[in-house]
C-alpha positions in Angstrom: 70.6 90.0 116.8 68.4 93.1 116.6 69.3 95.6 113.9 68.4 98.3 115.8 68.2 100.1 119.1 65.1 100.3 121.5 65.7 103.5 123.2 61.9 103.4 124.9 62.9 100.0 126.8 62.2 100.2 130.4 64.3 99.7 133.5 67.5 98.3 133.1 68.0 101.0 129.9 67.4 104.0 132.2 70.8 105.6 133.6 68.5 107.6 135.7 67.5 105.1 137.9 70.4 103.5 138.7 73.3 103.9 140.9 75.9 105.7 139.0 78.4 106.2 141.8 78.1 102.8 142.5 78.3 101.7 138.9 81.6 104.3 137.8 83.7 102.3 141.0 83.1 99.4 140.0 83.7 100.1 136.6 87.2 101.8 137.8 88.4 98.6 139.3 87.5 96.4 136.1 89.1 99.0 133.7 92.8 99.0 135.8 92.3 95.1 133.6 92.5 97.5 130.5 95.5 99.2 132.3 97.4 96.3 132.9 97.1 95.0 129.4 98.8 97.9 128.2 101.6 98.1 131.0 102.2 94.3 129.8 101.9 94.8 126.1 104.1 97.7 126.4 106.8 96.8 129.3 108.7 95.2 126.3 110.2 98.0 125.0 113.2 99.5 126.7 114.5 95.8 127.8 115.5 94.2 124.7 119.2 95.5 125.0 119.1 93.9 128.5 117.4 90.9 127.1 120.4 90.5 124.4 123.5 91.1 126.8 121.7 88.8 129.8 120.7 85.9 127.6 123.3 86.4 124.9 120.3 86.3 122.1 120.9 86.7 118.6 118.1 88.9 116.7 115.6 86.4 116.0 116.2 84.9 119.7 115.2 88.3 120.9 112.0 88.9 118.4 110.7 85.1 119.5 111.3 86.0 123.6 109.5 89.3 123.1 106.7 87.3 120.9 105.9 85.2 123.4 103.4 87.6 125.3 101.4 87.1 121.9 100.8 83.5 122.1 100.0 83.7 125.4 97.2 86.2 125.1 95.7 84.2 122.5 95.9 81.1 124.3 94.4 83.2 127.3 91.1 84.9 125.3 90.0 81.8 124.5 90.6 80.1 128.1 89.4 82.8 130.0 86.6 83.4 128.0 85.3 79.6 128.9 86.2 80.1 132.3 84.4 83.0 132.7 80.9 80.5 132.1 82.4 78.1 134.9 84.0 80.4 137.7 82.3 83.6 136.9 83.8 87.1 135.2 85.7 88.1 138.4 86.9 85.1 139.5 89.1 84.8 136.4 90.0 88.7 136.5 91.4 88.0 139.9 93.4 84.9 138.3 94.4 87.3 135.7 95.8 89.5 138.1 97.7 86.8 139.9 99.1 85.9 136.7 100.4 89.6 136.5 102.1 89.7 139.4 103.5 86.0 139.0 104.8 86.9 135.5 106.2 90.3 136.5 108.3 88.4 139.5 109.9 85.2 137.2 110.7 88.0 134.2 112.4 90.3 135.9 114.5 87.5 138.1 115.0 85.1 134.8 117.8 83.1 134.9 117.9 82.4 131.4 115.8 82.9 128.0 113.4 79.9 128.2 112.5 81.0 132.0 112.1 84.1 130.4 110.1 83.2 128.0 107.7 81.3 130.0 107.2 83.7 132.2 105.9 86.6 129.4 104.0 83.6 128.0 102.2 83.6 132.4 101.8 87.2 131.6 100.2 86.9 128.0 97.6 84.7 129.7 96.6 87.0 131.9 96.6 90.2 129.2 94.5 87.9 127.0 92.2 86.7 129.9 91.7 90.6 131.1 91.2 92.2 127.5 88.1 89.9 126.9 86.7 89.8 129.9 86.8 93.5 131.1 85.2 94.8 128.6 82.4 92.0 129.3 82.2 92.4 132.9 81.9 96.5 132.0 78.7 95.6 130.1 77.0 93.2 132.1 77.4 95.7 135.2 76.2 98.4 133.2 73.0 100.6 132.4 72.2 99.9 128.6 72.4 104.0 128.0 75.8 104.5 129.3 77.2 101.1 128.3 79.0 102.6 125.0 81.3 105.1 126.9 82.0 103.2 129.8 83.2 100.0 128.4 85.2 102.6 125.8 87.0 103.2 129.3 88.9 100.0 128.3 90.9 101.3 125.1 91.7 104.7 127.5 93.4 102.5 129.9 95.2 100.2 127.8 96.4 103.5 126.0 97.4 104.7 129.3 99.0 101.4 130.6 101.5 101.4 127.2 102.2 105.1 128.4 102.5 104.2 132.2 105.2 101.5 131.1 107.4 103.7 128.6 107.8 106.3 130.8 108.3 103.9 133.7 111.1 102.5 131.3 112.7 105.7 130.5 113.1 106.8 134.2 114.3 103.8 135.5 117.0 103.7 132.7 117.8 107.0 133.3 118.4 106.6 137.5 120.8 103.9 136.4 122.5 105.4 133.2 120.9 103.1 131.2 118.7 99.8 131.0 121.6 97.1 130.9 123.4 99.6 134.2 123.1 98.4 138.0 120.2 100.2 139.3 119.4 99.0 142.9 120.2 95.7 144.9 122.8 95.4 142.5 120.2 94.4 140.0 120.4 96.3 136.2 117.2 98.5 135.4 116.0 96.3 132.3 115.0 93.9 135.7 113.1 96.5 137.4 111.1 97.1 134.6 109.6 94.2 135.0 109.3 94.3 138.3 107.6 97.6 138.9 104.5 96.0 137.3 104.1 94.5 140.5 102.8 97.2 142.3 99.6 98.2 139.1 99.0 94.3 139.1 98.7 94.1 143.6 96.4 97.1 142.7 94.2 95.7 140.4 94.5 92.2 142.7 93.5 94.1 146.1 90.1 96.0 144.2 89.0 93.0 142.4 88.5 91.4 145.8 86.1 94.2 146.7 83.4 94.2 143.3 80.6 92.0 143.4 80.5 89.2 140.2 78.4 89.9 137.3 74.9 89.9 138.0 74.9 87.8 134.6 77.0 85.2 135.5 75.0 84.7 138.5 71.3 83.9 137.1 73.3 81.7 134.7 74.5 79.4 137.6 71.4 79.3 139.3 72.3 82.1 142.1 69.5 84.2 141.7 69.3 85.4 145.8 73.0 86.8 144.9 72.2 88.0 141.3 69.3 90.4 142.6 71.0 91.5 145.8 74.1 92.8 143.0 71.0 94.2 140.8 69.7 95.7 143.9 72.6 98.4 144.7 72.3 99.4 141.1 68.7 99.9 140.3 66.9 99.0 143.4 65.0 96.2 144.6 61.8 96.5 142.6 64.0 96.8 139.5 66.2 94.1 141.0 63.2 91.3 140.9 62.1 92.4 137.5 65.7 92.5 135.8 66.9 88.3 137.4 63.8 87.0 135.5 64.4 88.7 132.8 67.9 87.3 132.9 66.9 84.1 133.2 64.5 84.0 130.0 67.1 84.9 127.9 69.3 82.2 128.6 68.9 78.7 126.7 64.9 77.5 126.8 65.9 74.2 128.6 67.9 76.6 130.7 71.0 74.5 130.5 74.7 76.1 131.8 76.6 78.1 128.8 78.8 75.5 126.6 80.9 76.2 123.8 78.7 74.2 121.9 76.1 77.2 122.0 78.0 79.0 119.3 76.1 76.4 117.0 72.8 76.7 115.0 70.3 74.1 114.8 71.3 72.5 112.3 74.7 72.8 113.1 76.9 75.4 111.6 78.5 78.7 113.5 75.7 81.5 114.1 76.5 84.0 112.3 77.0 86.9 115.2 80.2 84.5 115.8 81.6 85.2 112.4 80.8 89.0 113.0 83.0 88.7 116.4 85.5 87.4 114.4 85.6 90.3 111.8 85.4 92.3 114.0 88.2 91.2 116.1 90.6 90.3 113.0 90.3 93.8 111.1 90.7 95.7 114.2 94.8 94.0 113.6 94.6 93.6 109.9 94.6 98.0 109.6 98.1 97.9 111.0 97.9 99.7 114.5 100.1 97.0 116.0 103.0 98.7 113.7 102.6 102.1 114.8 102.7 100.6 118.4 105.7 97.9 118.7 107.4 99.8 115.3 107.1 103.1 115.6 110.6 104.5 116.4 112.1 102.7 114.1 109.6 103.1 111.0 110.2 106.8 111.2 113.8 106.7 111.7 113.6 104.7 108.4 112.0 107.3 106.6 114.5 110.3 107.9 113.6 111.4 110.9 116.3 111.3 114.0 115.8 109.1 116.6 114.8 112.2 119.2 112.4 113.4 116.7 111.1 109.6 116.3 110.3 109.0 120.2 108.7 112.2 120.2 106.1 111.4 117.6 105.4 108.2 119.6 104.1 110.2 122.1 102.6 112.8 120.3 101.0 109.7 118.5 100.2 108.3 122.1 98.4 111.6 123.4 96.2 111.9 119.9 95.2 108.3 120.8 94.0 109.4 124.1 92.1 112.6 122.5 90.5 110.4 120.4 89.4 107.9 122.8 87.5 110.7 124.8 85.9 111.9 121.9 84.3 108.3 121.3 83.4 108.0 125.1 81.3 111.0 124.6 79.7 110.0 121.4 79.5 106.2 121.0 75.9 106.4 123.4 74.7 109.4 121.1 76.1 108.3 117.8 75.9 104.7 117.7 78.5 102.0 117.5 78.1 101.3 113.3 78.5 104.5 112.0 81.9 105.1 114.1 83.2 102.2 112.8 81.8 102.8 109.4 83.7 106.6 109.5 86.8 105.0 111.0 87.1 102.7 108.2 87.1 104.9 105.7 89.2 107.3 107.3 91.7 104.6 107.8 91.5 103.6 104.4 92.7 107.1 103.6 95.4 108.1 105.5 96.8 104.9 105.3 96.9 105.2 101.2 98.2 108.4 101.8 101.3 106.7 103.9 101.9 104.1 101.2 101.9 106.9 98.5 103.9 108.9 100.5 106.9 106.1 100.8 106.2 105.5 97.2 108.1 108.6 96.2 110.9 107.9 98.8 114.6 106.1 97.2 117.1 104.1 99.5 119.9 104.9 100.5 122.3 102.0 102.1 119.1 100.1 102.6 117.3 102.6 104.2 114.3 104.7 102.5 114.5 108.4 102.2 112.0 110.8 101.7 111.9 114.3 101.1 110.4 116.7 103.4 107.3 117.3 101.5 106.7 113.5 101.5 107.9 113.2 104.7 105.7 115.8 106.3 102.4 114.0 104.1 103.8 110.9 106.1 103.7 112.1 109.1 100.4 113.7 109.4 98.7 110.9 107.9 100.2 108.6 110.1 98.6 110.3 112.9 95.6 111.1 111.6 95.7 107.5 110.9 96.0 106.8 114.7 93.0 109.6 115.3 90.6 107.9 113.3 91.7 103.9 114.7 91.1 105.3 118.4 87.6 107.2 117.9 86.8 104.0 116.1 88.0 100.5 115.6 90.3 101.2 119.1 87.1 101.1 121.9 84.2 100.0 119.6 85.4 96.2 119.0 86.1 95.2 122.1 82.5 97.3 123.4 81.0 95.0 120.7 82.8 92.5 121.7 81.2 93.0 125.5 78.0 93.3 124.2 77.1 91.8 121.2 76.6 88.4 122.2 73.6 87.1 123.6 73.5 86.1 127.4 73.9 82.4 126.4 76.8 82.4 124.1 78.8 85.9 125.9 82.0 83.6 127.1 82.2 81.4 124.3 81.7 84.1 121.9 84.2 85.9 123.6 87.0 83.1 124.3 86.6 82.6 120.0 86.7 86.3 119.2 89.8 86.8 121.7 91.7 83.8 120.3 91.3 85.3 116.8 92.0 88.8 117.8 95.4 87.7 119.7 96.4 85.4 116.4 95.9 88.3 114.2 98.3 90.5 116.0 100.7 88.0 116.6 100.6 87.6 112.4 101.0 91.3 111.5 103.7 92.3 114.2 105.3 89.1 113.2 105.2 89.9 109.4 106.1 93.1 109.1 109.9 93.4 109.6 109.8 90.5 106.7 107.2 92.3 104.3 109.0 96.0 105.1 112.6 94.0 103.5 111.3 91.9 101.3 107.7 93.4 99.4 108.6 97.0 101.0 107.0 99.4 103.2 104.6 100.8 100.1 102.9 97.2 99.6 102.7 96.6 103.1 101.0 99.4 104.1 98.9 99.2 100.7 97.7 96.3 102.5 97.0 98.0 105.4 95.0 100.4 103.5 93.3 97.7 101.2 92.4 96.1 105.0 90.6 99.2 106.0 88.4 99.2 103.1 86.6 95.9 102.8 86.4 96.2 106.1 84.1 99.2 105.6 82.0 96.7 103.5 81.9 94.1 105.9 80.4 96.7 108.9 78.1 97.7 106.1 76.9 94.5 105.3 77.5 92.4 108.7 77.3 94.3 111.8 74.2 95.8 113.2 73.9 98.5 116.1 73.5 97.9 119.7 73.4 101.3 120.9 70.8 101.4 124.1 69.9 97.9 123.6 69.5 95.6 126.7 71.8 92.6 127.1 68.6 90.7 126.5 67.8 92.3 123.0 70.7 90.7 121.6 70.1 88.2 119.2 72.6 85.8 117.7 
């Protein structure tokens, strides 16, 4: 891989010459992907009550049916991200959108907790299949110059899709008095939550049917006639012709279909951009976000706040994200994807210190930890600032490296590993937190989160190397 940028390259590079209008729809439809993996990710919340009274679950029954989604997003990366060098990019997006709709249907109608359970594990496959291959698709449909901000779309979506589903949450429960209350049909609300992800997921189904399939994919199955017309309404014919050969001589030299087998050397040991996909894809869970995310309310009702005051910091916390995202969308192209990361590091590293040393000075009381204000407030504010620098950062720059990074040859099979490990590392910190917050304490735990932030400013440093205005077939691996 290139450690640098070729700004002067011809062409494909040139937003100028392309098709913009053409290019942003496109890029709409692929990013409601992003959408829905937040809506699924963050549907969760709100039914667990219903879960509990339906299914008569004791509280580990209930953390392992609203796990579930975890597995199956990992499980789903890795699939998806084969699949993808098989059946093409949209093909599985459009599977992945089935899977929504399927998944939305059994939970919601779930006789019972296994039925349940399968049927968020039919949804995790398709958030794990959509959160690798978006961002992917984004980038191979993409001008080189604009690539950064418009795959940084992604994190914006999945942002709004956790928004879309809290507050879709919070009004249904409210129509009905709560979420466990008959709503209508005579069905209770916590049912209807699920089931209003239908209509996002026949959305996303509907438009998928209507983009063309990566003009990537294509040349790598031999189609180049469909390839070049696809090139065509971006850039033109002439720059159509040019672009498919070039395509096609950055794929294997015996010119041999994409196999996971790629991701070897010569002399057989994992290239090294693999591991970098890995690290990447690992820290961006190992700082912690996850926490804020599925933990939020009841971390700072722990720490004294009321449980009014606690939902509104969520979505203070959720509109910061959001602020943040746009600010990377309109710098990432000008800026560069390493240093980002490099700042957000750092500034994670901070503020998360700053959270550990703020809890340090809390005592507990009946088993819960109390701060004073002052430590409180310092909580608080780095907490969010926190958030500020993970979504200008980390948030939309791994999975636009993730898009990107990987040379034509080795994109889905680079992607499927990176996914898998991104899914397994969020599954491992949401899973161990409620044990290390009882057992090691919140101070420790989000030491570690602080100490994860650091090395992985060393490991950009030392590791990762930019792809800012690069062409697909610059990368090197």
């Amino acid at each position: 891989m290139h450690a640098g940028s070729n700004d002067s390259t011809p062409g494909y590079a040139d937003t100028a010459s392309a098709n913009m209008l053409f290019v942003f729809a496109i890029v709409a439809v692929a990013t409601i992907g992003g959408f829905m993996f937040g809506y699924d990710s963050g549907v969760i919340n709100g039914t667990q009550d219903g879960l509990q009274q339906a299914f008569s679950l004791t509280r580990f029954e209930t953390g392992f049916n609203v796990a579930a989604i975890l597995v199956g997003c990992a499980v789903g990366a890795f699939i998806a991200g084969r699949l993808a060098d098989l059946i093409g990019r949209r093909t599985v997006m459009i599977i992945a959108a089935i899977l929504f709709v399927v998944s939305a249907l059994a939970a919601g109608g779930a006789p019972s907790s296994v039925i349940f359970i399968v049927a968020r594990f039919v949804g995790g496959l398709g958030v794990g299949a959509a959160s690798v291959l978006c961002p992917a698709y984004i980038s191979e449909v993409t001008p080189a110059r604009s690539r950064g901000r418009l795959a940084s779309l992604q994190q914006v979506m999945i942002i709004t899709g956790l928004t879309g589903a809290f507050l879709g949450n919070y009004f249904l429960a409210k129509a009905a008095g709560n979420s466990t209350a008959s709503l209508w049909l005579g069905y209770p609300a916590w049912r209807w939550m699920f089931w209003m992800q239908v209509i996002p997921a026949g959305v996303f189904l509907v438009m998928l049917l209507v983009i063309p399939e990566s003009p990537r994919f294509l040349v790598s199955r031999g189609r180049m006639q469909e390839a070049e017309k696809v090139l065509a309404r971006i850039f033109g014919a002439a720059e159509a012709k040019r672009k498919v050969a070039e395509i096609a001589q950055s794929l294997a030299a015996d010119h041999h279909r994409p196999k996971l087998s790629d991701l070897l050397d010569g002399a057989g040991k994992i290239r090294r951009i693999v591991w970098v996909g890995i690290g990447l894809a690992v820290f961006q869970q190992l700082v912690g976000i996850n926490i804020v995310f599925y933990y939020g309310t009841v971390l700072w009702e722990s720490v004294g706040f009321s449980e009014a005051d606690s939902l509104l910091i969520n979505v203070v916390s959720g509109l910061l994200s959001i602020a943040a995202c746009i600010f990377t969308i309109f710098t990432v192209d000008r800026i560069g994807r390493k240093p980002l990361l490099i700042i957000g590091s750092l500034g994670m590293a901070v503020t998360l210190g700053l959270v550990a040393a703020a809890f340090a000075t809390g005592s507990l009381v009946n088993g819960i930890l109390q701060l004073s204000h002052p430590a409180g407030l310092l909580a608080l504010i780095s907490a969010n600032l926190y958030v500020v620098f993970f979504n200008a950062s980390w948030g939309p720059i791994m999975w636009v490296m993730l898009g990107e990074m990987f040379p034509n040859q080795i994109r889905g099979s680079g992607l499927a590993v990176a996914g898998f490990a991104q899914w397994m590392a969020n599954y491992a910190i949401s899973v161990s937190f409620p044990v290390l917050a009882s057992t090691v304490g919140l101070v420790v735990t989000y030491g570690f989160y602080a100490l994860s932030a650091l090395v992985s400013f060393f490991f950009v440093r030392a590791m990762v190397h930019e792809t800012k205005g690069m062409e697909l077939e610059q990368m090197r691996g």
